[in-house]
C-alpha positions as a printed NumPy array, in Angstrom:
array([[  0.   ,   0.   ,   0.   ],
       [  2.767,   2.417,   0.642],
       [  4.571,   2.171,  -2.714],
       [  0.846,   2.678,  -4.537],
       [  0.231,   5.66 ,  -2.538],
       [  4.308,   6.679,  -3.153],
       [  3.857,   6.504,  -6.845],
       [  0.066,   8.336,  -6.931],
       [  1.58 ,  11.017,  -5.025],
       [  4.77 ,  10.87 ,  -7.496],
       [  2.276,  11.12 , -10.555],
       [  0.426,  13.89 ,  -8.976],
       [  3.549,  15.645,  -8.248],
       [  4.692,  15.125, -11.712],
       [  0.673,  16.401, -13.204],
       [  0.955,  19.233, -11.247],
       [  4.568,  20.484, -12.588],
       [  3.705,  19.568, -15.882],
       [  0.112,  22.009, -15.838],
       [  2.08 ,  24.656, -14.06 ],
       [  4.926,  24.529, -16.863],
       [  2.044,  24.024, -19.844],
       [  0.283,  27.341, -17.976],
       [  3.6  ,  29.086, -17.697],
       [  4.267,  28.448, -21.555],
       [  0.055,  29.966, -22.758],
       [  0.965,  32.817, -20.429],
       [  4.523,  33.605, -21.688],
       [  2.892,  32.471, -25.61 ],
       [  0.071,  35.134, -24.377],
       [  2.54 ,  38.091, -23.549],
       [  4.625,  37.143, -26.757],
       [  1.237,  37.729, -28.791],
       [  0.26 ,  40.956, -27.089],
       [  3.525,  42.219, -27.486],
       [  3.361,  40.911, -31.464],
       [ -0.446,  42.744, -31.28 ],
       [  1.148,  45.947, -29.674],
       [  3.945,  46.2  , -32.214],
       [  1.723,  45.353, -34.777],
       [ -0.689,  48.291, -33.75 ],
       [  2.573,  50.894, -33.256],
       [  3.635,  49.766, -36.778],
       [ -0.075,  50.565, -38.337],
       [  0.211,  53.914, -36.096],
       [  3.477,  54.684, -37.2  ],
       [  2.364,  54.158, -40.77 ],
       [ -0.538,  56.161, -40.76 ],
       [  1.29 ,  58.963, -39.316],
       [  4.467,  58.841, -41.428],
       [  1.465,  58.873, -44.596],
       [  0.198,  61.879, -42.824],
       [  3.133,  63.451, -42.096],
       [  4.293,  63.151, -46.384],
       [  1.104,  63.897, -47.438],
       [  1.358,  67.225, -45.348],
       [  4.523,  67.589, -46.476],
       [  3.658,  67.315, -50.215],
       [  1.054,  69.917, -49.534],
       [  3.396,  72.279, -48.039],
       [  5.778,  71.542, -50.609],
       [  2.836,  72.627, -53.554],
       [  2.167,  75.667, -51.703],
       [  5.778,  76.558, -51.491],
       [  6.322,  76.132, -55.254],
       [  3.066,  77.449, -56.419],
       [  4.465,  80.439, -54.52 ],
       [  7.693,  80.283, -55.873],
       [  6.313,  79.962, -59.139],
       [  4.13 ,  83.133, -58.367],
       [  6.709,  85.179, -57.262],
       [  9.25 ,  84.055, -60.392],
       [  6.595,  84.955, -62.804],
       [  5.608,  88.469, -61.255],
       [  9.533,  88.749, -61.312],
       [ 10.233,  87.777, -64.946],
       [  6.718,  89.852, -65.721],
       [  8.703,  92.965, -64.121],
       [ 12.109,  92.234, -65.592],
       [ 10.389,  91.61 , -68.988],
       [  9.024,  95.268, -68.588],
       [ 12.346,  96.386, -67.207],
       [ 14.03 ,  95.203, -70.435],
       [ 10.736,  96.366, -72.547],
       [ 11.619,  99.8  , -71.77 ],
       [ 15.274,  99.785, -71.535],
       [ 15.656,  98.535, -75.537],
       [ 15.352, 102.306, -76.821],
       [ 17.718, 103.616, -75.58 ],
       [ 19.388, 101.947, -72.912],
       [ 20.164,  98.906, -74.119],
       [ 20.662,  99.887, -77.369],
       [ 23.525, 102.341, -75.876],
       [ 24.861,  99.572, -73.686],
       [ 25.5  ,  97.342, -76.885],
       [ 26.923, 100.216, -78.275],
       [ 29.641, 100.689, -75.76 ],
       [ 31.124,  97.043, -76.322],
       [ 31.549,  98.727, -80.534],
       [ 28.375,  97.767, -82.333],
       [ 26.374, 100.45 , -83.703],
       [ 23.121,  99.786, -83.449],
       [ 20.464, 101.862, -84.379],
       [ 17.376,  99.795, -84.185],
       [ 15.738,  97.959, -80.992],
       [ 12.157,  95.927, -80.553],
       [ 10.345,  93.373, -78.895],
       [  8.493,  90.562, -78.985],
       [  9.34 ,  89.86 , -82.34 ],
       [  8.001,  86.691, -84.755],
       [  9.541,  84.712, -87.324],
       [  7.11 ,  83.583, -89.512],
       [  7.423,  81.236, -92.64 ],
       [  4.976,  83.302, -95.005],
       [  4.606,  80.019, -97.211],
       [  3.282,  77.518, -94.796],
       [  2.181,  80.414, -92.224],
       [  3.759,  79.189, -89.111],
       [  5.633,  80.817, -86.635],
       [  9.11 ,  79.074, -86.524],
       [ 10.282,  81.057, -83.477],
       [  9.84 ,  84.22 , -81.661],
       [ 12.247,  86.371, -79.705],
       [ 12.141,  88.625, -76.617],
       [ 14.348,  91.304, -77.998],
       [ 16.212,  92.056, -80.939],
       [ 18.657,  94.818, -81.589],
       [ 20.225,  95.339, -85.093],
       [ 21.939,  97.446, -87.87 ],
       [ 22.732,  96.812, -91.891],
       [ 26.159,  94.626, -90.232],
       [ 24.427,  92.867, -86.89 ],
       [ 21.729,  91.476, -84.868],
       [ 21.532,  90.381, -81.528],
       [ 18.539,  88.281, -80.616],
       [ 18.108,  88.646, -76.559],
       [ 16.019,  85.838, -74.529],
       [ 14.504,  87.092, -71.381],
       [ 13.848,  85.255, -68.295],
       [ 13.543,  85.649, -64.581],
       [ 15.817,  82.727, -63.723],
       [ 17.501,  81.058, -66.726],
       [ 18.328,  77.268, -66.623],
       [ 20.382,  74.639, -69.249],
       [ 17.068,  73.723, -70.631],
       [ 16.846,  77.896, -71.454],
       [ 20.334,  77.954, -72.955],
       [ 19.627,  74.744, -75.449],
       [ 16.619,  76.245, -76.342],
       [ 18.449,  79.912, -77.38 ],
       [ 20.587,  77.758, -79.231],
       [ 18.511,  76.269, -81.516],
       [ 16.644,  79.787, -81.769],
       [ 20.054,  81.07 , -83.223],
       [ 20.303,  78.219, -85.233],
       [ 16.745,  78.821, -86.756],
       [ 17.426,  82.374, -87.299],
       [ 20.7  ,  81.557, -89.408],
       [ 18.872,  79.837, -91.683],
       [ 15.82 ,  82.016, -91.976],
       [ 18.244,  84.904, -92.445],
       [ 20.105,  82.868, -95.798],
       [ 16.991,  82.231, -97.172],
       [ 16.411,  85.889, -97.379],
       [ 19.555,  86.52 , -98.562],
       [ 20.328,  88.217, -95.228],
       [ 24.491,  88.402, -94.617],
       [ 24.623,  89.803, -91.218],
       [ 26.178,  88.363, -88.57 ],
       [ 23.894,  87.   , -85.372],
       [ 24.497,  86.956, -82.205],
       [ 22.692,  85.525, -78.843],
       [ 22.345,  87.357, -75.745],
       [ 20.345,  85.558, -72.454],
       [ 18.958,  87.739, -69.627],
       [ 18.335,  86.995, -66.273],
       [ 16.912,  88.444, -62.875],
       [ 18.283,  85.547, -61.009],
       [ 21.053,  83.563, -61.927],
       [ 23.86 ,  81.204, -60.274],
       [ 27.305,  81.09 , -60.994],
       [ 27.249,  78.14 , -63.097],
       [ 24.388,  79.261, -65.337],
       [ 26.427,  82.907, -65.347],
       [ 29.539,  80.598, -66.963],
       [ 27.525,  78.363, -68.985],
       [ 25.906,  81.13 , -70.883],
       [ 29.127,  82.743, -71.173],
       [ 30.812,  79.919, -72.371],
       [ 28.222,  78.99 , -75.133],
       [ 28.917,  82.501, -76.331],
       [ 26.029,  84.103, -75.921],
       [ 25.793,  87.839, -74.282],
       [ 24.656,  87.83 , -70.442],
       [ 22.594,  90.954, -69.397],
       [ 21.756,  91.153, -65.595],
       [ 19.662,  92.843, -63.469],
       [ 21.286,  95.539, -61.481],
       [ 18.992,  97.669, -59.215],
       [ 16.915,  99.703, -61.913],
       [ 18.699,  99.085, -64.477],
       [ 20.633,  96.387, -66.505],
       [ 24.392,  95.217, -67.003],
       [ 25.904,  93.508, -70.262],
       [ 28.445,  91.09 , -68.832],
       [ 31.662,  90.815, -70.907],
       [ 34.365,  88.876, -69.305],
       [ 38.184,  88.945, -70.483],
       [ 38.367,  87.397, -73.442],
       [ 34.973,  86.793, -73.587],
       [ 34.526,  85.916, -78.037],
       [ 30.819,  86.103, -78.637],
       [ 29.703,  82.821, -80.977],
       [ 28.433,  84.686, -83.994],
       [ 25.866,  82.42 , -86.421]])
């Protein structure tokens, strides 16, 4: 009788520490899937808030350049005035201090192919005599794409002028309200004339050595 009761009270000993270590495993289990739920839920919350937080972000950001924007264009509105009114004489005179003679300035100015009736470009500002012309682009803050662009405006000019049997040399000229360094050097560099904005008034930048890229 004493070894039965010896081994029931073995088995229950053994029961017991095997529920207690099954109930120790569903409660650690139980903490490991509330922790898994709480990350879970700080992950969704983070989410939600870093989609908030770029959306927000993105809206800020469109306000910021829609006022950028704004501003540029009622800049490049004023400096297109600015250089509206300084062609006759002003800038007529300035070109005429680096030894051309011009005695003709205008803006806005078409080229139209009269046969097929398009417009094959159109310039800001041209000054010109019977020996030169200087075809000026105006903007408030030039960029590469601006400069390419001039380029191929030159280019199309060249050939409109031989078809009309016109000799004269051309040149390019960019101006800018705004303008970094590099752009500064890149228009320089293509050969093109760089007019800036200086308080009321306007400067034609002519480095040393500067050769202007005649078409």
């Amino acid at each position: 009788m004493e070894t039965a009761v010896s081994s029931d009270a073995y088995f229950n000993s053994r029961f017991e520490q095997f529920m207690a270590g099954m109930a120790e495993i569903r409660k650690i289990q139980e903490e490991a899937a509330q922790r898994s739920r709480e990350y879970d839920e700080r992950w969704e919350k983070q989410k939600i808030e870093d989609e908030k937080r770029k959306i927000e972000d993105e809206i800020k950001w469109e306000k910021q350049k829609k006022e950028y924007d704004r501003i540029c264009g009622k800049l490049g509105n004023r400096f297109g005035e600015l250089i509206e009114h300084l062609v006759a004489p002003n800038l007529l005179d300035k070109f005429n201090e680096l030894g051309f003679h011009f005695d003709r300035g205008s803006n806005t100015n078409k080229i139209k192919d009269h046969a097929t009736r398009t417009t094959l470009t159109e310039i800001d500002v041209v000054l010109e005599n019977d020996d030169a012309v200087i075809a000026v682009e105006v903007k408030a803050k030039p960029n590469e794409n601006d400069i390419k662009e001039h380029i191929e405006r030159m280019e199309i000019l060249r050939k409109f002028a031989d078809r009309k049997q016109d000799r004269r040399k051309y040149y390019g000229a960019i101006a800018g309200a705004i303008m970094g360094d590099a752009i500064r050097r890149n228009i320089i560099q293509t050969g093109f004339y760089l007019i800036e904005q200086t308080g009321d008034t306007v400067q034609v930048t002519v480095p040393e050595g500067f050769t202007p890229h005649a078409w």
